[in-house]
DSSP file (Angstrom, degrees, kcal/mol; ACC not computed):
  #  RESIDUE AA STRUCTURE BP1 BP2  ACC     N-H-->O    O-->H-N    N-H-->O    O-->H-N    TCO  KAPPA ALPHA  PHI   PSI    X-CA   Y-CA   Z-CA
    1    1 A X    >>        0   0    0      0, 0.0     4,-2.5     0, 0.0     3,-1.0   0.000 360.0 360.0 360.0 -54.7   38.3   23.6   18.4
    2    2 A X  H 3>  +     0   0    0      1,-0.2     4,-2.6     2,-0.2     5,-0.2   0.937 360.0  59.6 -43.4 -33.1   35.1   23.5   21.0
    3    3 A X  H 3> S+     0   0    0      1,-0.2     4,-0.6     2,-0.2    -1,-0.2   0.951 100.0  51.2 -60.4 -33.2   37.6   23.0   23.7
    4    4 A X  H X> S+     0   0    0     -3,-1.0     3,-2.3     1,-0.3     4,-2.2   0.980 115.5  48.2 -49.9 -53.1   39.4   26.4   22.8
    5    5 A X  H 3X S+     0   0    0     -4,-2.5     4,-2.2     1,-0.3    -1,-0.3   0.749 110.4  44.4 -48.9 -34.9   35.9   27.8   23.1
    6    6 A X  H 3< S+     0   0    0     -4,-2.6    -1,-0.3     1,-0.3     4,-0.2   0.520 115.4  46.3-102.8 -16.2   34.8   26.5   26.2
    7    7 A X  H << S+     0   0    0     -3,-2.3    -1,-0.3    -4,-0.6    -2,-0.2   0.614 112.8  56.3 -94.0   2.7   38.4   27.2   28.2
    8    8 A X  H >X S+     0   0    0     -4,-2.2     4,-1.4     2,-0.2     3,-0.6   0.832 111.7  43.1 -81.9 -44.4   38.0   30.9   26.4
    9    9 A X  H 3X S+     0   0    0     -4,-2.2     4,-1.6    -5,-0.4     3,-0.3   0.953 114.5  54.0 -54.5 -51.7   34.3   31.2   28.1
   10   10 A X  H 34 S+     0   0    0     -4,-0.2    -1,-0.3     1,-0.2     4,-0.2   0.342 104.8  41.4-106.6  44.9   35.5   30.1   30.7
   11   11 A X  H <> S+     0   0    0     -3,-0.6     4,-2.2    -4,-0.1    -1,-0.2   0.423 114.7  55.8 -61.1 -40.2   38.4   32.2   31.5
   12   12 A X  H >X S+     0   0    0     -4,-1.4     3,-0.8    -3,-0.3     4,-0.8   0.974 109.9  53.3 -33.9 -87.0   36.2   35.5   30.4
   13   13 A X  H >X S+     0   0    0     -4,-1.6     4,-1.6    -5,-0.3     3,-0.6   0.674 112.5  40.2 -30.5 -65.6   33.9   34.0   33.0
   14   14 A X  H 3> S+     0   0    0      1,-0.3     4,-2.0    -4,-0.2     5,-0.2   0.897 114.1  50.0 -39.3 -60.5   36.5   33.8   35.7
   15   15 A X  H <X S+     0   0    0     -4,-2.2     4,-1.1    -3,-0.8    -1,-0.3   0.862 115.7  37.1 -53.5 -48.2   38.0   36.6   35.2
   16   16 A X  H <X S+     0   0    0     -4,-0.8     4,-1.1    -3,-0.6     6,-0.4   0.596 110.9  61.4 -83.4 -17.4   35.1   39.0   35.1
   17   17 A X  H  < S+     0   0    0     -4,-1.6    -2,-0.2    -5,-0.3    -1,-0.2   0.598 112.0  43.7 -83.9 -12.8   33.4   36.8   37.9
   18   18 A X  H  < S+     0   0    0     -4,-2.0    -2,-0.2    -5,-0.2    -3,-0.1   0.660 121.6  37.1 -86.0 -27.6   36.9   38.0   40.0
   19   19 A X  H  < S+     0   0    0     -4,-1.1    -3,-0.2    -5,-0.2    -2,-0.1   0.947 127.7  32.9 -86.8 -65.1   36.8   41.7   38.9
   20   20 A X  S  < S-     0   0    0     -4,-1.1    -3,-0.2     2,-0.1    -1,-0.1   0.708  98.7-147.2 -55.4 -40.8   33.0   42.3   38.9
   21   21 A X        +     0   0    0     -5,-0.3     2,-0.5     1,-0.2    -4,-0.1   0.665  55.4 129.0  -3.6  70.1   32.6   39.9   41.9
   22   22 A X    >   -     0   0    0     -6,-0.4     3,-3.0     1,-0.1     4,-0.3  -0.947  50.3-157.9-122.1 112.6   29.8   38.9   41.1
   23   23 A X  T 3  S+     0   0    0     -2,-0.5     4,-0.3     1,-0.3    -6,-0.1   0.464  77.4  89.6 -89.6  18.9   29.8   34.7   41.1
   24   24 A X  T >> S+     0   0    0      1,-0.2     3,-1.5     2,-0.2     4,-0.6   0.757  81.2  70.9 -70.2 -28.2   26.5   34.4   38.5
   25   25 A X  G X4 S+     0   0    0     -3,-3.0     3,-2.4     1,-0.2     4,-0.4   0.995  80.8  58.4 -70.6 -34.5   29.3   34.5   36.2
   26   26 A X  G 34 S+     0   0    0      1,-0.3     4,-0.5    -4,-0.3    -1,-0.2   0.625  98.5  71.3 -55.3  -6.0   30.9   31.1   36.8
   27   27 A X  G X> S+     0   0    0     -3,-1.5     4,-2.0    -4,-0.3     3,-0.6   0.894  84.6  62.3 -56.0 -37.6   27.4   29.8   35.7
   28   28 A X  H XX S+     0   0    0     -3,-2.4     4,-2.1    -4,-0.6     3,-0.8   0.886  92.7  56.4 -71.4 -45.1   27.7   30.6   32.3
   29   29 A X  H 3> S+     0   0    0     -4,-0.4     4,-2.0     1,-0.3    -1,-0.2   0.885 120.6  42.2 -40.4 -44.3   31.0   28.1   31.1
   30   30 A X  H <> S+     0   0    0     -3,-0.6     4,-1.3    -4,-0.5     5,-0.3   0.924 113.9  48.8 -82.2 -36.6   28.3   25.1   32.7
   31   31 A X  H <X S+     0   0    0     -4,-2.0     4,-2.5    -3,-0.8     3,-0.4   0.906 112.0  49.3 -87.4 -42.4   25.3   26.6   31.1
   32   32 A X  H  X S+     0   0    0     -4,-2.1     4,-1.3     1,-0.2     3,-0.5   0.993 105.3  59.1 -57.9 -68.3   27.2   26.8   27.8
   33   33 A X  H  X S+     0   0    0     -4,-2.0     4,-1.1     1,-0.3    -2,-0.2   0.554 104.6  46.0  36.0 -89.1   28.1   23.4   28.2
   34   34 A X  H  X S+     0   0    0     -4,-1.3     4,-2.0    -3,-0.4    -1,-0.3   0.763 111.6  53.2 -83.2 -29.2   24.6   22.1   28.3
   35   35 A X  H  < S+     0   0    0     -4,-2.5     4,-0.4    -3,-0.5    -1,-0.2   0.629 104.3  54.6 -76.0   5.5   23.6   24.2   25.3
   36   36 A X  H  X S+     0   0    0     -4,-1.3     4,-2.2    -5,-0.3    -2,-0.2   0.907 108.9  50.7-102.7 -49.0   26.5   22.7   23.5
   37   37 A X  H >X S+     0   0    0     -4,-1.1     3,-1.9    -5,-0.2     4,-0.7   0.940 112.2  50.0  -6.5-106.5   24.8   19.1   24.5
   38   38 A X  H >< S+     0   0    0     -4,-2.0     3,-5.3     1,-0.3     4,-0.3   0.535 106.4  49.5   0.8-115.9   21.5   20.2   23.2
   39   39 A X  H 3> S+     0   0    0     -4,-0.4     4,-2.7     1,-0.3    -1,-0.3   0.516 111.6  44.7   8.0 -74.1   22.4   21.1   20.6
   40   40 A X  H << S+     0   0    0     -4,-2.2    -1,-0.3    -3,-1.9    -2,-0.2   0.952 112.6  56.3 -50.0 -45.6   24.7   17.8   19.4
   41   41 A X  T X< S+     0   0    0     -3,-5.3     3,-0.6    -4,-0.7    -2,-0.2   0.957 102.5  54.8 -71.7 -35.3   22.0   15.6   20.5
   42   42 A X  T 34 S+     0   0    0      1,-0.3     2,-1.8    -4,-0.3    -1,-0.3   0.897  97.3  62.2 -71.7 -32.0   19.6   17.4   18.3
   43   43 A X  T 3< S+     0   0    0     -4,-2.7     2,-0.4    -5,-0.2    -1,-0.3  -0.007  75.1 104.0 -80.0  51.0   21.5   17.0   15.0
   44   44 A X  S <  S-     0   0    0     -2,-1.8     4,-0.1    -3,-0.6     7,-0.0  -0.771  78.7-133.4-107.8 178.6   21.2   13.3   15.2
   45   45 A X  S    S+     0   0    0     -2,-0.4    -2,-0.1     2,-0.1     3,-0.1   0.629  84.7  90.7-110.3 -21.9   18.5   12.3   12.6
   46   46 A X  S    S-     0   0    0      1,-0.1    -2,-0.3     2,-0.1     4,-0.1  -0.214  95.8 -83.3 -95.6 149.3   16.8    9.9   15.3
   47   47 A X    >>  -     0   0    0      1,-0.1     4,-1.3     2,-0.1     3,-0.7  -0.627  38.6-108.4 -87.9 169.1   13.9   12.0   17.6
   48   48 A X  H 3> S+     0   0    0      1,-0.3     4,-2.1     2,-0.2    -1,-0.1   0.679 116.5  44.5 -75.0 -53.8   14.7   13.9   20.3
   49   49 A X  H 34 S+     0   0    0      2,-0.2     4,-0.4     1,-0.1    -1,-0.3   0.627 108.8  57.0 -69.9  -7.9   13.5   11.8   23.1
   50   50 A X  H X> S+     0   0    0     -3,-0.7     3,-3.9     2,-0.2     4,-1.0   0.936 107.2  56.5 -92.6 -77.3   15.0    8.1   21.5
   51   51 A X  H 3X S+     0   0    0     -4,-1.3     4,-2.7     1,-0.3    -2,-0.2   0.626 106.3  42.3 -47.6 -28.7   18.4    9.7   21.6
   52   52 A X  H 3X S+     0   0    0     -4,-2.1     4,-1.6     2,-0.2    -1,-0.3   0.747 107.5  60.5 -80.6 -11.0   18.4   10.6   24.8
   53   53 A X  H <4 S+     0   0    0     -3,-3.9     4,-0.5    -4,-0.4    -2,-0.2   0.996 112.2  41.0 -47.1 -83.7   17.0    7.3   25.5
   54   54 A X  H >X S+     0   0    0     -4,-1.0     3,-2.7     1,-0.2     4,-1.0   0.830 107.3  58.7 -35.8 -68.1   20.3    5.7   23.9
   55   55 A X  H >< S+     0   0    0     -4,-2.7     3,-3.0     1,-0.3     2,-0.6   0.889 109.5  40.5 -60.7 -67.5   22.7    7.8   25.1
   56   56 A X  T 3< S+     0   0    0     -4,-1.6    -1,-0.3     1,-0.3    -2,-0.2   0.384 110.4  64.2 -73.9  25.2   21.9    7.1   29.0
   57   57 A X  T <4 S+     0   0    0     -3,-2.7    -1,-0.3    -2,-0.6    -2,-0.2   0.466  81.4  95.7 -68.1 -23.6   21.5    3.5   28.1
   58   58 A X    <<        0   0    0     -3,-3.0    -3,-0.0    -4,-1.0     0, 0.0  -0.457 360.0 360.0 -94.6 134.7   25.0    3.0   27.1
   59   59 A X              0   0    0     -2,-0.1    -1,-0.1     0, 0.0    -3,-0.0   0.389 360.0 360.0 -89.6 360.0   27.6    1.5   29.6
């Protein structure tokens, strides 16, 4: 279901970043993205800074 979301931003994005031409939109699909991160990383129970630890430990 996030995937819908995230090719539905970013097609909006495109689209309005073609009409408008204005390319600050094609930031927002990546910008969502990172907030969508966030976000996940924070609901793990562990604090903020140990999870991020973990994750870019892993091979």
């Amino acid at each position: 279901m996030v995937f819908y979301l995230f090719v539905t931003v970013t097609a909006i994005c495109l689209i309005l970043a073609l009409r408008k031409k204005k390319p600050i939109f094609l930031v927002i699909p990546f910008l969502s993205m990172i907030v969508y991160f966030i976000i996940q990383v924070a609901l793990v129970p562990l604090p903020f800074i140990e999870t991020v630890k973990f994750i870019f430990s892993l091979n």
